[in-house]
PDB file of N, CA, C and O in Angstrom:
ATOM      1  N   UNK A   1     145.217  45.961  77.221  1.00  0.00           N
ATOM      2  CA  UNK A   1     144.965  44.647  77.777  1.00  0.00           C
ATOM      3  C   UNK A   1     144.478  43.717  76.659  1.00  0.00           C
ATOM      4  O   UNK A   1     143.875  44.010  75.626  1.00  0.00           O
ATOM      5  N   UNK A   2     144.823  42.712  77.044  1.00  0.00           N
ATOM      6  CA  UNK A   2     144.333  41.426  76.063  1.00  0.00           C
ATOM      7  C   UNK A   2     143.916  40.359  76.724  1.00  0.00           C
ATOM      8  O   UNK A   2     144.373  40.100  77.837  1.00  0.00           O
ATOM      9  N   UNK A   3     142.980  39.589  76.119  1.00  0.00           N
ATOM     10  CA  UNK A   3     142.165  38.653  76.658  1.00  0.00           C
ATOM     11  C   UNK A   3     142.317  37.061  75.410  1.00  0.00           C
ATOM     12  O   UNK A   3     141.603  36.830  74.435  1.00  0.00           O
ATOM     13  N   UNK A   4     143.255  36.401  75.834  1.00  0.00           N
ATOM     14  CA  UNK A   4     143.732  35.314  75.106  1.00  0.00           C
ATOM     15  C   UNK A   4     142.803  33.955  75.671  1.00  0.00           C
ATOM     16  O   UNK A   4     142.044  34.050  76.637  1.00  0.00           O
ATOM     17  N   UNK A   5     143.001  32.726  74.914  1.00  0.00           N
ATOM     18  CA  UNK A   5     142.590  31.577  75.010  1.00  0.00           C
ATOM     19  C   UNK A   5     142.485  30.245  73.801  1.00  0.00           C
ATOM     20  O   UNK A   5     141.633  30.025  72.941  1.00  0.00           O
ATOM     21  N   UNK A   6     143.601  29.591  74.132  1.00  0.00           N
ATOM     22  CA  UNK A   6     143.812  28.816  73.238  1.00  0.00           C
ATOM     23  C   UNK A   6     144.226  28.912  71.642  1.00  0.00           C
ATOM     24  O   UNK A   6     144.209  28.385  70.530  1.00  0.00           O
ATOM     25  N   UNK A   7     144.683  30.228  72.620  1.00  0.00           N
ATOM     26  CA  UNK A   7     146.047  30.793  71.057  1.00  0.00           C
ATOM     27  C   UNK A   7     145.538  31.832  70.415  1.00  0.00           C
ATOM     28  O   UNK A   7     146.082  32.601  69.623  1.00  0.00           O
ATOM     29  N   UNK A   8     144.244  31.792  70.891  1.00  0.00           N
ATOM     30  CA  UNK A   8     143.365  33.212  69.922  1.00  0.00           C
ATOM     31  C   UNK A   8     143.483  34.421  70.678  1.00  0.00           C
ATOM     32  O   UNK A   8     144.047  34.467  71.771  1.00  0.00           O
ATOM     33  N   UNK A   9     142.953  35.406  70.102  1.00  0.00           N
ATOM     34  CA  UNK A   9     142.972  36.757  70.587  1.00  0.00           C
ATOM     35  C   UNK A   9     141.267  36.777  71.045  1.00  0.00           C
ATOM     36  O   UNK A   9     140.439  36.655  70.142  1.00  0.00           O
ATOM     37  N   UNK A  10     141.001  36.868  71.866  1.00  0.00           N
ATOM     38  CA  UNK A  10     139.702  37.410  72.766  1.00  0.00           C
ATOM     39  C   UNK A  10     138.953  38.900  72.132  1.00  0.00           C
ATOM     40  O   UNK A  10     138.032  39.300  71.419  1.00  0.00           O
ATOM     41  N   UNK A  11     139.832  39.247  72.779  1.00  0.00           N
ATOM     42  CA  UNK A  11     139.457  40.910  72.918  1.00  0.00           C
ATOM     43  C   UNK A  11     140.698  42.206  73.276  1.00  0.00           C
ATOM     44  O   UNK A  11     141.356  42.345  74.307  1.00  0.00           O
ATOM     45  N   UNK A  12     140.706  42.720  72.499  1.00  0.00           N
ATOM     46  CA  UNK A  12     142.728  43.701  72.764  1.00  0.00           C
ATOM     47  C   UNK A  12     141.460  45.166  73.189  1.00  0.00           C
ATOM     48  O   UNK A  12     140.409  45.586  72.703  1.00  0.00           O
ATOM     49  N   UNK A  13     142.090  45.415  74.009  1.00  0.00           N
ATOM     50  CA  UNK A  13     141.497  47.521  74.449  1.00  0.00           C
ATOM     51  C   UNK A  13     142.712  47.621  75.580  1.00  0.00           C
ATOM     52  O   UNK A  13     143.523  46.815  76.035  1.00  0.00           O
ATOM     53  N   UNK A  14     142.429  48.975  75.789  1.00  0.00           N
ATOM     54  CA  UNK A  14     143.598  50.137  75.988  1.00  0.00           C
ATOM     55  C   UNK A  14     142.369  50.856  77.153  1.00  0.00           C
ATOM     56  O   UNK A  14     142.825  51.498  78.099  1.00  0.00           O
ATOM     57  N   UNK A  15     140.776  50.699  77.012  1.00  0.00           N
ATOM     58  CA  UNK A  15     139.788  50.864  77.796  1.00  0.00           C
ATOM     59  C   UNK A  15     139.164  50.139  78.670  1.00  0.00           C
ATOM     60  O   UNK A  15     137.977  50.360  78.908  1.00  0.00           O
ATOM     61  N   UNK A  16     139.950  49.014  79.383  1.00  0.00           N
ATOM     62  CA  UNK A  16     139.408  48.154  80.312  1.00  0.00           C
ATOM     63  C   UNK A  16     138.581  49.296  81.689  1.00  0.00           C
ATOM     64  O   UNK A  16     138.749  50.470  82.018  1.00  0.00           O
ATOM     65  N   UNK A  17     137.840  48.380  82.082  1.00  0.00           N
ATOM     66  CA  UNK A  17     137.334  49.208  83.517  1.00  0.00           C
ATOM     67  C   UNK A  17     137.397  48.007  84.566  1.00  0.00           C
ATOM     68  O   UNK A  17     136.719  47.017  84.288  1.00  0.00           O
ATOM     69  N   UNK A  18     138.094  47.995  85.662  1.00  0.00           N
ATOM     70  CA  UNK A  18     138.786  46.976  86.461  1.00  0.00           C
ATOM     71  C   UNK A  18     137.820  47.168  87.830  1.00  0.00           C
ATOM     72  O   UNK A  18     137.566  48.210  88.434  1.00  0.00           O
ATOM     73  N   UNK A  19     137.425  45.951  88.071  1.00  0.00           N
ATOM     74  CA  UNK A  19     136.081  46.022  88.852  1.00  0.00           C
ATOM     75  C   UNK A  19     136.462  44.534  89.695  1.00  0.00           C
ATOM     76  O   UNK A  19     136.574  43.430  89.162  1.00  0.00           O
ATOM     77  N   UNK A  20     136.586  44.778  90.816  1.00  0.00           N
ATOM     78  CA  UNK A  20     137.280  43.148  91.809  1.00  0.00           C
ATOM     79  C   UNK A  20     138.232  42.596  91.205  1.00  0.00           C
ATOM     80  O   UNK A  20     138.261  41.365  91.199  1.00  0.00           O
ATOM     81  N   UNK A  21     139.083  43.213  90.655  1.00  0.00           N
ATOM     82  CA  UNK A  21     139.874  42.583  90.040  1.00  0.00           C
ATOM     83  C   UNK A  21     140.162  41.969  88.427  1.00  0.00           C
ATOM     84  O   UNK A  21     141.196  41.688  87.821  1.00  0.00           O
ATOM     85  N   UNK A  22     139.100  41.931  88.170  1.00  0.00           N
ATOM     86  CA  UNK A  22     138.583  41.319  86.810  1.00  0.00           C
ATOM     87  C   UNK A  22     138.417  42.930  85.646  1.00  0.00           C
ATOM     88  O   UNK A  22     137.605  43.847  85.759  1.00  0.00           O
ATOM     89  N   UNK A  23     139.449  42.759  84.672  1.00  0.00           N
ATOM     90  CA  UNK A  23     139.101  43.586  83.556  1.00  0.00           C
ATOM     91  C   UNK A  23     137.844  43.683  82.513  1.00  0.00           C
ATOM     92  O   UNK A  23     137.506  42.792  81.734  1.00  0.00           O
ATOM     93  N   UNK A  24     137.327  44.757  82.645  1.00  0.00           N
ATOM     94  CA  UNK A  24     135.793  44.190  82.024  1.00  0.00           C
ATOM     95  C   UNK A  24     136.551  45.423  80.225  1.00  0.00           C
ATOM     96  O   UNK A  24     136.848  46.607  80.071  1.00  0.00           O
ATOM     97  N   UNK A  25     136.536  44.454  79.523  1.00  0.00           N
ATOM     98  CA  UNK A  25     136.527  45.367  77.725  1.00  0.00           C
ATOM     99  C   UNK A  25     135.404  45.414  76.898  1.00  0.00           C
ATOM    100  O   UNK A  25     134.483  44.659  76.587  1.00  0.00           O
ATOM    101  N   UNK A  26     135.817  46.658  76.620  1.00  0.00           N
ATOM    102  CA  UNK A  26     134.306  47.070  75.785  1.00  0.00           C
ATOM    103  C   UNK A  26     134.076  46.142  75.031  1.00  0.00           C
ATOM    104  O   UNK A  26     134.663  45.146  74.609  1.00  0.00           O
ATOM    105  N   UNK A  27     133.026  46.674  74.913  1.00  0.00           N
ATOM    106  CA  UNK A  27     131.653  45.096  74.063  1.00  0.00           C
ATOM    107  C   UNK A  27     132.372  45.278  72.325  1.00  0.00           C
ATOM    108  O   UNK A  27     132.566  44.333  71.560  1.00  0.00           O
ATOM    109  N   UNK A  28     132.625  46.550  72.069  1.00  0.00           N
ATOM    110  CA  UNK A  28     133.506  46.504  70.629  1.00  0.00           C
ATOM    111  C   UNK A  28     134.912  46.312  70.362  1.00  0.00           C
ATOM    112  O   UNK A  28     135.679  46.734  69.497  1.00  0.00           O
ATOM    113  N   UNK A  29     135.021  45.551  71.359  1.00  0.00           N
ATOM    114  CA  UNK A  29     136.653  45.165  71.555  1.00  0.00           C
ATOM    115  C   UNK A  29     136.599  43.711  71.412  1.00  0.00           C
ATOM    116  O   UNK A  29     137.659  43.086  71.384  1.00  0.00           O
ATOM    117  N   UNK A  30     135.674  43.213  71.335  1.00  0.00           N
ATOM    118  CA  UNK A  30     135.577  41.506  71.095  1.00  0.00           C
ATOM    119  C   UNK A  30     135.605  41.221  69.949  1.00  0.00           C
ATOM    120  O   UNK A  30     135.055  41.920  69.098  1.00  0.00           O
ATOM    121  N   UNK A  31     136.398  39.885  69.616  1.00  0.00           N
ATOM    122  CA  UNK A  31     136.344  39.440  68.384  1.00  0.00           C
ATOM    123  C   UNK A  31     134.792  38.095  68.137  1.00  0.00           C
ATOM    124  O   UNK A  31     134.568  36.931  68.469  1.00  0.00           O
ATOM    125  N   UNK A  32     134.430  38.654  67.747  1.00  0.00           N
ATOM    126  CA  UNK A  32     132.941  38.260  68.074  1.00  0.00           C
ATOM    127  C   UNK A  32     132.542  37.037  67.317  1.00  0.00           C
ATOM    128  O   UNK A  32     131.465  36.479  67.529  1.00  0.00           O
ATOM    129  N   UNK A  33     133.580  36.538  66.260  1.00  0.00           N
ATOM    130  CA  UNK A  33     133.561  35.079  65.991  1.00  0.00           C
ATOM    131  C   UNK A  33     134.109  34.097  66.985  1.00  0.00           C
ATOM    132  O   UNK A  33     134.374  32.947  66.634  1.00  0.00           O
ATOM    133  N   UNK A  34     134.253  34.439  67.989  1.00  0.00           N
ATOM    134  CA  UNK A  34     134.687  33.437  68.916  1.00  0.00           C
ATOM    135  C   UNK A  34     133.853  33.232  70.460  1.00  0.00           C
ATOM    136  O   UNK A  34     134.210  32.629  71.472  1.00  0.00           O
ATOM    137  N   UNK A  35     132.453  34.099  70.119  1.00  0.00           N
ATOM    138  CA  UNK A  35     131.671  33.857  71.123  1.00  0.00           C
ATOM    139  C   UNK A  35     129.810  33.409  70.732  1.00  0.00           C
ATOM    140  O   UNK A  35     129.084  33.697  69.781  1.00  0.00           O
ATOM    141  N   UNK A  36     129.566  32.503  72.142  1.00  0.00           N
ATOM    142  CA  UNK A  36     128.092  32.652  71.694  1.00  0.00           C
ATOM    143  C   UNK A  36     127.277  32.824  72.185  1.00  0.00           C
ATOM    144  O   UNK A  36     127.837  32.977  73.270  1.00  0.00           O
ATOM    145  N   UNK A  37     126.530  32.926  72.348  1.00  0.00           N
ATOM    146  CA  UNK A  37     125.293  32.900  73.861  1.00  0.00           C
ATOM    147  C   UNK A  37     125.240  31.863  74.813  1.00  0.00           C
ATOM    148  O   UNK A  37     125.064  30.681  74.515  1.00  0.00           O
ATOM    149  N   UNK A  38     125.395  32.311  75.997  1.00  0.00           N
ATOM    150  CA  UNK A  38     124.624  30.784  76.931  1.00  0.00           C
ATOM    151  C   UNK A  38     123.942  31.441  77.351  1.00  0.00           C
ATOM    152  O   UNK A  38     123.781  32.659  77.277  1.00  0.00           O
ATOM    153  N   UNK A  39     123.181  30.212  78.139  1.00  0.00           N
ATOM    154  CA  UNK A  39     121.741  30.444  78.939  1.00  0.00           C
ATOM    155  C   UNK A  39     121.944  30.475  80.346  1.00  0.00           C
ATOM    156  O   UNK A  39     121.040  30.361  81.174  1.00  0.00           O
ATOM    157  N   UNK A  40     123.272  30.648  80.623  1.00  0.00           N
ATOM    158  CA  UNK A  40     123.892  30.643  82.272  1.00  0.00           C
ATOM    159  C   UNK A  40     123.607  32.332  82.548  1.00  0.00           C
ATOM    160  O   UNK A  40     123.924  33.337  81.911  1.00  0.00           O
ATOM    161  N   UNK A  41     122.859  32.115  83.803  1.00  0.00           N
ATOM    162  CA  UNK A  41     122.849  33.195  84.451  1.00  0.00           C
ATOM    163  C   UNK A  41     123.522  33.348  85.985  1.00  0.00           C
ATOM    164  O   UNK A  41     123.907  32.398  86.665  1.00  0.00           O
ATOM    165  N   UNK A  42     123.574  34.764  86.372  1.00  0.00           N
ATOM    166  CA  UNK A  42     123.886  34.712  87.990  1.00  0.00           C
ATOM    167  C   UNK A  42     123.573  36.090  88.432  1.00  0.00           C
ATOM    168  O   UNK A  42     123.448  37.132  87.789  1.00  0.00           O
ATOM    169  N   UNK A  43     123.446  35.731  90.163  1.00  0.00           N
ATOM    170  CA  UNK A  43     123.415  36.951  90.265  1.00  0.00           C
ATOM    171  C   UNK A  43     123.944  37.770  91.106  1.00  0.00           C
ATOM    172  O   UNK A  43     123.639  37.365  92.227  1.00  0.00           O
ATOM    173  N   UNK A  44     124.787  39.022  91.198  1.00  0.00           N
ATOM    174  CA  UNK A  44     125.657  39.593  92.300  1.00  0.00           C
ATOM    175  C   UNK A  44     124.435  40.576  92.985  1.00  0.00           C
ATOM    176  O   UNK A  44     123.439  40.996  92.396  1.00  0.00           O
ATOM    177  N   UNK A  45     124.761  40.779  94.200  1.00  0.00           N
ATOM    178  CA  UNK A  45     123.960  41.356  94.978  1.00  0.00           C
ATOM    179  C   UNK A  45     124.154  43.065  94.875  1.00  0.00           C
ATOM    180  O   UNK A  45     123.375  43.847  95.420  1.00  0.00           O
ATOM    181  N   UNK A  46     125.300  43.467  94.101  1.00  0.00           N
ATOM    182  CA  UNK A  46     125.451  45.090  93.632  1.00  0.00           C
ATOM    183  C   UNK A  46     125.679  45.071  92.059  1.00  0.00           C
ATOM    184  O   UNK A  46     125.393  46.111  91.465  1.00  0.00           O
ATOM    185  N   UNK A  47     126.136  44.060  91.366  1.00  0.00           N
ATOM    186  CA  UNK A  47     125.985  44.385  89.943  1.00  0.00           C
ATOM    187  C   UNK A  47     124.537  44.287  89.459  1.00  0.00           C
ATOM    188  O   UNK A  47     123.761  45.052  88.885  1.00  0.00           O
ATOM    189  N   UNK A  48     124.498  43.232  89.850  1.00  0.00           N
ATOM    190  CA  UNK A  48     122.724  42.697  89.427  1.00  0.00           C
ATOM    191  C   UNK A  48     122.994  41.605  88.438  1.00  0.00           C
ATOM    192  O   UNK A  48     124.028  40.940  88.513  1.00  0.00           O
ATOM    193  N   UNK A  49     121.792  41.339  87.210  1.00  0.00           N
ATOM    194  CA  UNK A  49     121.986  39.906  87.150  1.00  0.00           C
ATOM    195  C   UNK A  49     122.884  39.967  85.718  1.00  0.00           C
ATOM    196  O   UNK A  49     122.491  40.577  84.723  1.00  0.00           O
ATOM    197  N   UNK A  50     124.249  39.174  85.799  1.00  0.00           N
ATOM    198  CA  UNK A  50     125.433  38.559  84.271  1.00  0.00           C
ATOM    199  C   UNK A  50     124.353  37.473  83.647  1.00  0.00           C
ATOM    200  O   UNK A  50     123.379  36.849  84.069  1.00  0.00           O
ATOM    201  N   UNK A  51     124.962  37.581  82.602  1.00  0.00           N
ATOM    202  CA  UNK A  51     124.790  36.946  81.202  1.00  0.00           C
ATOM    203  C   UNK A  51     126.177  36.675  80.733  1.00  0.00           C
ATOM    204  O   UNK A  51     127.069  37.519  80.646  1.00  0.00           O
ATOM    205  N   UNK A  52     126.306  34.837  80.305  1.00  0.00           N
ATOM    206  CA  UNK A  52     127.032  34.722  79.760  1.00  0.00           C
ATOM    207  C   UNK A  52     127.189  34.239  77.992  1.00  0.00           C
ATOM    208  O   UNK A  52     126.364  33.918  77.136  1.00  0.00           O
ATOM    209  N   UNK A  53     128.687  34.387  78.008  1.00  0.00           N
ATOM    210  CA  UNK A  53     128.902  33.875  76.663  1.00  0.00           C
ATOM    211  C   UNK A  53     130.022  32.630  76.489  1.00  0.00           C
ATOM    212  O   UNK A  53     131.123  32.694  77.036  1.00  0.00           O
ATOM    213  N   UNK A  54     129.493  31.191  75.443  1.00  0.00           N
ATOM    214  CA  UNK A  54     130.616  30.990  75.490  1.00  0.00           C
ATOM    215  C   UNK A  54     131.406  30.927  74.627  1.00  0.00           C
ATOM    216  O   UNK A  54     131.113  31.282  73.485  1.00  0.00           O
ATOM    217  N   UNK A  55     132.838  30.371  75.013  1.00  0.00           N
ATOM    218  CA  UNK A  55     134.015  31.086  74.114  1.00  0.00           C
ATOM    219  C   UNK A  55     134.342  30.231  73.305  1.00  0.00           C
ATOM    220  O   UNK A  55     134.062  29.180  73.882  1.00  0.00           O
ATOM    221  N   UNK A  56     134.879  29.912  72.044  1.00  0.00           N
ATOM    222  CA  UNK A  56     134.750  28.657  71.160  1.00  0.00           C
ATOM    223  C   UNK A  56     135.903  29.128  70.430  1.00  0.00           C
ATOM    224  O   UNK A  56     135.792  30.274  69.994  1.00  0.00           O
ATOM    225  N   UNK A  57     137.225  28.383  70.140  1.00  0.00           N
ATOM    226  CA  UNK A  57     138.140  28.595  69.496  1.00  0.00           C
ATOM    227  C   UNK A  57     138.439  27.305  68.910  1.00  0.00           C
ATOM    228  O   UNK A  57     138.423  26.415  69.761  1.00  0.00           O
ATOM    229  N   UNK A  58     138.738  26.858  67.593  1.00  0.00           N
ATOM    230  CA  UNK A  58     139.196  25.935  66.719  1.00  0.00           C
ATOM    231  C   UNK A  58     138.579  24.814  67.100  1.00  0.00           C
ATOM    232  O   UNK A  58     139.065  23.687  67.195  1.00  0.00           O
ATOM    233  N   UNK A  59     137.113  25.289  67.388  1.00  0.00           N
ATOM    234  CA  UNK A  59     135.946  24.235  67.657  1.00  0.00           C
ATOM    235  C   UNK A  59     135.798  23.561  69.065  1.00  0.00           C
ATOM    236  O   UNK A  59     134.886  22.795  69.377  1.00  0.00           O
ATOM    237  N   UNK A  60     137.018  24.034  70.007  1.00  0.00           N
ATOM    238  CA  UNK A  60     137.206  23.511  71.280  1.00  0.00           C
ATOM    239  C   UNK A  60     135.638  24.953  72.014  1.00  0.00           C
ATOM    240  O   UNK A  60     135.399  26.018  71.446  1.00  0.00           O
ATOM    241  N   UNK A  61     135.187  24.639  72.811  1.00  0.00           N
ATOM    242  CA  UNK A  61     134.239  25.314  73.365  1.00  0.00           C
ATOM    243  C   UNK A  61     134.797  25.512  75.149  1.00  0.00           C
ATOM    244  O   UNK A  61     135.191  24.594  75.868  1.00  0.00           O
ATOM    245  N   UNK A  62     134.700  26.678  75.453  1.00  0.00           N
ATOM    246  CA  UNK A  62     134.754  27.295  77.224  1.00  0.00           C
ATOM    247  C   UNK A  62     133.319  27.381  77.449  1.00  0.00           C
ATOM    248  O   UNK A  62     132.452  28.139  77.014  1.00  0.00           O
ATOM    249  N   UNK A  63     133.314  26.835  77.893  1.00  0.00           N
ATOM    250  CA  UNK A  63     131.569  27.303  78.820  1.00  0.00           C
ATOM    251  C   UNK A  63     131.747  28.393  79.791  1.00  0.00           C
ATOM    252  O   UNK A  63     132.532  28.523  80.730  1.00  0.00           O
ATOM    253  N   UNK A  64     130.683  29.248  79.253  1.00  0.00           N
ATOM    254  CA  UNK A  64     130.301  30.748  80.072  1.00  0.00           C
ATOM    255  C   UNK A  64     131.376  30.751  80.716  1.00  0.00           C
ATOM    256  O   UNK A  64     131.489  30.405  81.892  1.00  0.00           O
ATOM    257  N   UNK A  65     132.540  31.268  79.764  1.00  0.00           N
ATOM    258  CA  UNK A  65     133.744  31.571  80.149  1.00  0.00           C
ATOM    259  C   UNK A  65     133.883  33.299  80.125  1.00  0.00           C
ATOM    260  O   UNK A  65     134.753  33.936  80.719  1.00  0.00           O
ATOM    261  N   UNK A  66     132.801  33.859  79.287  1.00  0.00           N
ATOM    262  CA  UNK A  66     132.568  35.310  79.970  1.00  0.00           C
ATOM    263  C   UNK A  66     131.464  35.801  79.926  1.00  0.00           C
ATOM    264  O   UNK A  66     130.463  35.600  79.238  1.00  0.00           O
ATOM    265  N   UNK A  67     131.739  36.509  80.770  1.00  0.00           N
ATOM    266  CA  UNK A  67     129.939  37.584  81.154  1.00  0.00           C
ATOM    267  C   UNK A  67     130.142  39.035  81.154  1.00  0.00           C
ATOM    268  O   UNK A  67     131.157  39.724  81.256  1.00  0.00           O
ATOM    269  N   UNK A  68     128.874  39.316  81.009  1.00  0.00           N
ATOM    270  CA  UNK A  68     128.654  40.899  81.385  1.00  0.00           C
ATOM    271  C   UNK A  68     127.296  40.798  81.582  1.00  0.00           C
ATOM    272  O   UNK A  68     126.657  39.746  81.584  1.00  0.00           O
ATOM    273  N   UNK A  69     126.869  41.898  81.746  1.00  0.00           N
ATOM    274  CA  UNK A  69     125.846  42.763  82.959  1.00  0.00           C
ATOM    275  C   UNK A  69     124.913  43.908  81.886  1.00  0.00           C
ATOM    276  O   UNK A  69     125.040  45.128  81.791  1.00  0.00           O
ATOM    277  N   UNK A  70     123.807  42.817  81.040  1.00  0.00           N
ATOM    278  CA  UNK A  70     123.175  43.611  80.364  1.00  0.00           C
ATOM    279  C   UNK A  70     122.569  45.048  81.129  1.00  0.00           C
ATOM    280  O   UNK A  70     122.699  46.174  80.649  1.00  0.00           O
ATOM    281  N   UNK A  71     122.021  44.794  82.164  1.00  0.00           N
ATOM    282  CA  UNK A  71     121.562  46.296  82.710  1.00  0.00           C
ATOM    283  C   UNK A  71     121.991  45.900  84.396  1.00  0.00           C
ATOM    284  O   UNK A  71     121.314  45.269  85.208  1.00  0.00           O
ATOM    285  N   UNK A  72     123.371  46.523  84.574  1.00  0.00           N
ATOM    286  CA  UNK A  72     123.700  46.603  85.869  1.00  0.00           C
ATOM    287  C   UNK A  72     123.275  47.776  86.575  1.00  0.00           C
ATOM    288  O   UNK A  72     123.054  48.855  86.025  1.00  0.00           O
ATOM    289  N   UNK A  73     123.144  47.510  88.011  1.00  0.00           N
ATOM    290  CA  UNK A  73     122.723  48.346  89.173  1.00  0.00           C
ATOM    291  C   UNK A  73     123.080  49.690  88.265  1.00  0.00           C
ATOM    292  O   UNK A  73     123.318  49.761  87.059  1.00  0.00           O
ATOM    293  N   UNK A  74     123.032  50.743  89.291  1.00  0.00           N
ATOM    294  CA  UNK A  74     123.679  51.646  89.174  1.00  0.00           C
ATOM    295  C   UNK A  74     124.645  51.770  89.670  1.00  0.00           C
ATOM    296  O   UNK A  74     125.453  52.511  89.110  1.00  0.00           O
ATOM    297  N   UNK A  75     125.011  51.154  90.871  1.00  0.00           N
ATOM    298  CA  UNK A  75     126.548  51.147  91.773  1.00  0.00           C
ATOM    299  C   UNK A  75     127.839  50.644  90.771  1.00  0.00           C
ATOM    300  O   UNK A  75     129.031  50.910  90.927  1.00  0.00           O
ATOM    301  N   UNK A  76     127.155  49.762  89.601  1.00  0.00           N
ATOM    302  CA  UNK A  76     128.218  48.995  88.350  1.00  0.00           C
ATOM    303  C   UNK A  76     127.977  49.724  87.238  1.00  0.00           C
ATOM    304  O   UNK A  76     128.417  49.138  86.249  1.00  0.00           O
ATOM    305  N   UNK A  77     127.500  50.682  87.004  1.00  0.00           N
ATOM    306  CA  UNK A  77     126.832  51.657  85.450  1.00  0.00           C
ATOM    307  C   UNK A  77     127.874  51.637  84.623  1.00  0.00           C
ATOM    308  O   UNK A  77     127.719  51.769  83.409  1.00  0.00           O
ATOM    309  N   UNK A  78     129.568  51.398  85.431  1.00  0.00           N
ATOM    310  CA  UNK A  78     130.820  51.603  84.774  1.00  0.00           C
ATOM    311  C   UNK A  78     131.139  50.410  83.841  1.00  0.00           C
ATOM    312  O   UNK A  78     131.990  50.474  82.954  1.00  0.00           O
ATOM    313  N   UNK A  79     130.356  49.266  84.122  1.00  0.00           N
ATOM    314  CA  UNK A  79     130.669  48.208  83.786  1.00  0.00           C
ATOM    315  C   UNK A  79     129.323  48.165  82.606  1.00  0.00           C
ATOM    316  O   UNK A  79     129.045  46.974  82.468  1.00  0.00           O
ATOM    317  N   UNK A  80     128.881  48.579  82.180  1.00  0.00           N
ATOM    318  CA  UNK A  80     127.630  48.479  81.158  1.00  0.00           C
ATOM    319  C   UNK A  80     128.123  48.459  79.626  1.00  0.00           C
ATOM    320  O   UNK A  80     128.303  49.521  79.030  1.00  0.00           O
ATOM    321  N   UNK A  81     128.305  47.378  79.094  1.00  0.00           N
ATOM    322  CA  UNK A  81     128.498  47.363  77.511  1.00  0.00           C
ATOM    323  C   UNK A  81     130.139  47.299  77.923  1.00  0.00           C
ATOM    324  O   UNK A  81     131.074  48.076  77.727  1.00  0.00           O
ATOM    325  N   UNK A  82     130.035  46.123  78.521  1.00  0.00           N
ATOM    326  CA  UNK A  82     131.742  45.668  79.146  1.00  0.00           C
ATOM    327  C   UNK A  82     132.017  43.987  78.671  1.00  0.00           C
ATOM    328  O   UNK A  82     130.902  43.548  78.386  1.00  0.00           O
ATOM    329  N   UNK A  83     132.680  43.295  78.550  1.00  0.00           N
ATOM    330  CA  UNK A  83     132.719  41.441  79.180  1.00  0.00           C
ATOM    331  C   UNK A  83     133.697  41.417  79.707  1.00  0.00           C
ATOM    332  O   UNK A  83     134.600  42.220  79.471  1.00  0.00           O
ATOM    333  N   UNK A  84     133.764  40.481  80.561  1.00  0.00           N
ATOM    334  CA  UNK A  84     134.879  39.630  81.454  1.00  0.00           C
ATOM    335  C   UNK A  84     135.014  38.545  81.328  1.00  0.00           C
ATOM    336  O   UNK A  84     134.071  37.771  81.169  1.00  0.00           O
ATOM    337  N   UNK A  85     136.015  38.266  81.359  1.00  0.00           N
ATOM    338  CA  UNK A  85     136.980  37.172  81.196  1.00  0.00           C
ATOM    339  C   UNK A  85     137.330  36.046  82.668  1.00  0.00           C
ATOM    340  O   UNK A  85     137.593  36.502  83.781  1.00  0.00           O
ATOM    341  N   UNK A  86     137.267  34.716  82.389  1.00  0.00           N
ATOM    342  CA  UNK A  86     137.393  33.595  83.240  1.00  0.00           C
ATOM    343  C   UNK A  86     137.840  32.152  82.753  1.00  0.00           C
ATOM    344  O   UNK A  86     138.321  31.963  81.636  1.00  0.00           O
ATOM    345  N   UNK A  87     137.608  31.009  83.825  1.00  0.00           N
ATOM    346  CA  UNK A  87     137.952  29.609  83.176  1.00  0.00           C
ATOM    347  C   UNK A  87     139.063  29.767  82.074  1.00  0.00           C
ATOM    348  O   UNK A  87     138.758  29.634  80.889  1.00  0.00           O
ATOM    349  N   UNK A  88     140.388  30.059  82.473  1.00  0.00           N
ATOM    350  CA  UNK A  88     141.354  29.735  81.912  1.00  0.00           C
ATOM    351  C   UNK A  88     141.642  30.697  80.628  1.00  0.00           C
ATOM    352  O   UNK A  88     142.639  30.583  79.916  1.00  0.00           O
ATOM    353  N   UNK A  89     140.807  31.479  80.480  1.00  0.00           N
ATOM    354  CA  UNK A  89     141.032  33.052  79.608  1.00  0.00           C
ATOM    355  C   UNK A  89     142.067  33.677  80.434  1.00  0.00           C
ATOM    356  O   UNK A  89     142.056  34.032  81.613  1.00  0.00           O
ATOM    357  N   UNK A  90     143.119  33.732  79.365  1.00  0.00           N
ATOM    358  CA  UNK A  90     144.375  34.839  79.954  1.00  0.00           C
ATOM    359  C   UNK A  90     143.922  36.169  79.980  1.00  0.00           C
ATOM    360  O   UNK A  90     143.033  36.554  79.220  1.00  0.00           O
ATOM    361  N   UNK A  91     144.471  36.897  80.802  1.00  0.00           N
ATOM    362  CA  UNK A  91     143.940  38.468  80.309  1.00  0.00           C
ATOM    363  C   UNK A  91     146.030  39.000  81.008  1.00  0.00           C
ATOM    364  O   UNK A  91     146.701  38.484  81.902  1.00  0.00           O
ATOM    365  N   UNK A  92     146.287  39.934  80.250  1.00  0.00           N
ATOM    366  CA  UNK A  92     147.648  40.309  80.009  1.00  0.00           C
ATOM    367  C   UNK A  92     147.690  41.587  79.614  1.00  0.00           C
ATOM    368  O   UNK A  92     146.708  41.824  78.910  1.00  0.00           O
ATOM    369  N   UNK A  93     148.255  42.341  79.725  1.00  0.00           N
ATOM    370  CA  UNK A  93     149.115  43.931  79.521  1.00  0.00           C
ATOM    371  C   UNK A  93     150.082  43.884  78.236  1.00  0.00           C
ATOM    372  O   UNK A  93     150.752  44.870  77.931  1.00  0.00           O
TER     373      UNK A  93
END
């Protein structure tokens, strides 16, 4: 799987873990010059609380265009040291 946006490469793995639909790729599968911290939080009532990042390619910026789940429930443990992808991030086979 691959996780595109605005021509760049996201994140490429072969180890997604597919959770509502949404491919979550390992945290060492990101190309990590193209993300940064936000201060957006949320919270699901079985993952527990996301953290996002946002996505910044050729200076254009996505806002908390992905998240993951520093310490999810245990019902999501599968999803721990994962991100997901949104707001106009392709994700593709």
């Amino acid at each position: 799987m691959k996780a595109t946006w605005n021509g760049a490469v996201l994140a490429e793995s072969d180890l997604t873990v597919v959770v509502e639909g949404n491919h979550y790729f390992p945290d060492d599968s990101l190309v990590r010059g193209h993300f940064e911290p936000s201060d957006k939080q949320t919270t699901c009532f079985w993952k527990g609380v996301a953290s996002y990042y946002d996505v910044v390619v050729d200076g254009q910026r996505n806002a908390a265009a992905a998240w993951y789940y520093p310490a999810p429930k245990s019902a999501a443990q599968q999803i721990e040291g994962h991100v997901a992808f949104w707001r106009g991030v392709q994700v593709s086979s």
